[in-house]
N, C-alpha and C positions, 0 to 999 in steps of 0.2 A: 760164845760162839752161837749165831741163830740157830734154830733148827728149822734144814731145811725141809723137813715134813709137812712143818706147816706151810714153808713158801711153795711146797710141790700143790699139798692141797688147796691154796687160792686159785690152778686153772683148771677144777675137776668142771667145772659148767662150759668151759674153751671144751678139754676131751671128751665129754657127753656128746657136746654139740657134734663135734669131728664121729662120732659114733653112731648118734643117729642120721647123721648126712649122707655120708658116704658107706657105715659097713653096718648101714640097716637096723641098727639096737644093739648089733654085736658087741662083744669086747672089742678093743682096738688088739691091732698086735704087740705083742713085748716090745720091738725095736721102734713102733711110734712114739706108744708111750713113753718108753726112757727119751727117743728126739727129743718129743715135747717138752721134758724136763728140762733136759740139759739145757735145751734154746732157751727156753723159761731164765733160767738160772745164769744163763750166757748174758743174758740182756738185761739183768737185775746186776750181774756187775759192770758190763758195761757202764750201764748209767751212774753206777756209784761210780765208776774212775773217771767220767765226764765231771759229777758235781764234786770231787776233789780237786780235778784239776782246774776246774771254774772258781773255786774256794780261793786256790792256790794263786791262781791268775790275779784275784783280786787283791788279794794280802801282798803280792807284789806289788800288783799298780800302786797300792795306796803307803808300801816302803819309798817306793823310786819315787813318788809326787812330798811327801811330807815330812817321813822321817829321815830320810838321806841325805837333804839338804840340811838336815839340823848336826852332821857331824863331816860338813865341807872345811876344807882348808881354807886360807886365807886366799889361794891364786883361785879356787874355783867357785870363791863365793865373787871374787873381783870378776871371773869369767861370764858367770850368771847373769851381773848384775848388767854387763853390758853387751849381752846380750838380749836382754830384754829390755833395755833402751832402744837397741837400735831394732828389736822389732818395736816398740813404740812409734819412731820415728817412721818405721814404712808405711805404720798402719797410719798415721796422723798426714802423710805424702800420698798414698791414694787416694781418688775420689769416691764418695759414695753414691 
């Protein structure tokens, strides 16, 4: 499991900044701070649920283009095949 101690402390130079900008050197208040975290930490999963489902996306694409067709029946290998005949044939009927 991370600890997210450490990921809180990668935006102490973010909450510094917000500290001296805005509340003078001060401390921030309790309910920024924890904001700041949580958003922090809100957006660190975000991004992981995007590059899984990017992961995911791709292990897809690349079942449905190669391995799928390696466990076709005999009607949807016949299907396939003339279907990409007759896109041959359209592409070889337009002009370029």
């Amino acid at each position: 499991m991370p600890d997210f101690k450490k990921i809180i402390d990668l935006i102490k130079p973010l909450k510094e900044w917000i500290s001296q900008t805005f509340f003078e050197g001060k401390e921030l208040p309790n309910w920024l701070d924890l904001g700041i975290d949580y958003l922090f930490i809100s957006l660190l999963l975000l991004m992981l649920i995007w590059l899984l489902l990017f992961v995911l996306s791709k292990i897809k694409k690349l079942w449905r283009e190669y391995f799928c067709p390696l466990f076709y029946k005999k009607e949807q290998k016949k299907r396939r095949l003339q279907r990409k005949r007759f896109a041959e044939h359209l592409e070889s009927e337009l002009p370029l």
